[in-house]
VEXDREN-2710 file (C-alpha; in Angstrom, 1 decimal):
% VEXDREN-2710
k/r/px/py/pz
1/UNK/104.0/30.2/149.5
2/UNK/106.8/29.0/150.9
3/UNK/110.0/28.6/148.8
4/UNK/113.3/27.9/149.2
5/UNK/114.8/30.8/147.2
6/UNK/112.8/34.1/146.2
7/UNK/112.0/33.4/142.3
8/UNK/109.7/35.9/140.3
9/UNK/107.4/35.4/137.4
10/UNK/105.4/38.1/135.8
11/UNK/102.4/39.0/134.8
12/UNK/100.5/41.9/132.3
13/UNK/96.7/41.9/131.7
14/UNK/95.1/42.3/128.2
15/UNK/91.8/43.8/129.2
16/UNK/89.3/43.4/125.4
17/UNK/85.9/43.1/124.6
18/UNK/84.1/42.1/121.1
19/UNK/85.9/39.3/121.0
20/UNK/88.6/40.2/121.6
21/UNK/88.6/42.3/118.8
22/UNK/88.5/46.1/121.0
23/UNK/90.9/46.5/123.8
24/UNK/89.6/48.3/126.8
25/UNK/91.5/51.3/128.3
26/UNK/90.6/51.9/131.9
27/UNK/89.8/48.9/133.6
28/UNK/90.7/48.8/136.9
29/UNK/92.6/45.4/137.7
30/UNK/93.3/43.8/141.2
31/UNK/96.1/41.5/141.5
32/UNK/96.1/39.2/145.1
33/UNK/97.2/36.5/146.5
34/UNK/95.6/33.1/147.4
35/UNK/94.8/34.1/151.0
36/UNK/93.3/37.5/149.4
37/UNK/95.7/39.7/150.4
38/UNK/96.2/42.5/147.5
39/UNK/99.6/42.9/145.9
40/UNK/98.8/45.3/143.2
41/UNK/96.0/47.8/141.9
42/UNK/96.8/48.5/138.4
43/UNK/94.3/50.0/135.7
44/UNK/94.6/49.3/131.4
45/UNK/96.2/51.6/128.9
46/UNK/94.9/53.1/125.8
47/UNK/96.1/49.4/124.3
48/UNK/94.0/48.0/126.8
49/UNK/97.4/46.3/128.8
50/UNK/98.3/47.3/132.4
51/UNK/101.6/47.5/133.5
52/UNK/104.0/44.2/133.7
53/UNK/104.1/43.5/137.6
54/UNK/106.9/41.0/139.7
55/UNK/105.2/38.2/141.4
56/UNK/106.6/35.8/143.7
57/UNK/106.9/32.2/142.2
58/UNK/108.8/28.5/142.6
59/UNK/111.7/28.2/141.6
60/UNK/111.6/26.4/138.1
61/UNK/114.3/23.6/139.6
62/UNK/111.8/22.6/141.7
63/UNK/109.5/21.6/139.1
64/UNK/111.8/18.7/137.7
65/UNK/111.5/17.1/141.2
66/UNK/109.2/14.8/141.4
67/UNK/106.9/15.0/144.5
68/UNK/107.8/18.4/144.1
69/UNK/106.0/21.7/144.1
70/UNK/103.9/23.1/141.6
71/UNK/105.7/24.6/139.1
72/UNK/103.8/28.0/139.4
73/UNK/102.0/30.2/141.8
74/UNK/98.6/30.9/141.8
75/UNK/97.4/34.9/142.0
76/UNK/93.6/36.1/141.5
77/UNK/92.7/38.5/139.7
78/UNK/89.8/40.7/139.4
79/UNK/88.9/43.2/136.6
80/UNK/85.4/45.4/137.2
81/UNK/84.5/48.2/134.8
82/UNK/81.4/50.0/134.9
83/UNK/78.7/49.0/131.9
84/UNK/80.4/45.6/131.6
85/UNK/79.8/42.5/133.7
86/UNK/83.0/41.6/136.0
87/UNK/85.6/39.1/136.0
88/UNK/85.9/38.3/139.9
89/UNK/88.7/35.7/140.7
90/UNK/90.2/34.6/138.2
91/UNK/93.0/32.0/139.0
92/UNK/96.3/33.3/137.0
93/UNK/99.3/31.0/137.2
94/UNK/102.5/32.6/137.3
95/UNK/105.7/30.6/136.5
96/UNK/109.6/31.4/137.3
97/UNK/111.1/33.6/135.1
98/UNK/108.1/33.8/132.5
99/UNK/106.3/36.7/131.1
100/UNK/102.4/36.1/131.0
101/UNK/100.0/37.9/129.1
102/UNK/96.7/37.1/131.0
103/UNK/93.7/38.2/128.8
104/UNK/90.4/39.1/129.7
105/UNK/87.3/39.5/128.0
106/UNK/85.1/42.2/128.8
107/UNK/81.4/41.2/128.1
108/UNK/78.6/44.4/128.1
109/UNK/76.3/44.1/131.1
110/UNK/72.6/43.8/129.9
111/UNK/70.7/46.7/130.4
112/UNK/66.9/46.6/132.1
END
């Protein structure tokens, strides 16, 4: 990502399963970037959120332009907890100044 000032967006996981209807503490949650390099290692709380983490993103100017640059940056995240099937690469957009909540759904791995 190249950019013409150093703009951050952020980004918190919502790790639940059932729906969406139990959150999952635990869960540990790799946050990289798109040539794979990893930014941040972060694992759930009891709420089944990790920590809010700064990510490099365009600057939201940029956006109006057109011709421009995408108006966000793209991270990939990865969530693997034993006894549930994993969530490998999952394209998160992150946008300038904005606070997103990405959730993921835990589904039970099937047993035998």
């Amino acid at each position: 990502m190249n950019h013409t000032s150093p703009s951050k967006g952020y980004l918190r996981i919502s790790a639940t399963t059932a729906g969406g209807a139990l959150p999952v503490q635990g869960v540990p949650v790799q946050i990289r970037d798109e040539t794979g390099n990893i930014l941040h290692v972060l694992r759930t709380g009891e709420s089944g959120l990790t920590p809010t983490v700064e990510l490099s993103a365009p600057p939201a100017a940029e956006s109006l332009t057109p011709g421009g640059e995408v108006p966000y940056a793209l991270y990939l995240v990865t969530a693997e907890l034993s006894g549930y099937q994993p969530v490998r690469e999952l394209a998160v957009p992150v946008f300038d100044g904005i606070t997103s909540l990405q959730p993921i759904t835990l589904v039970p791995a099937q047993i035998g």
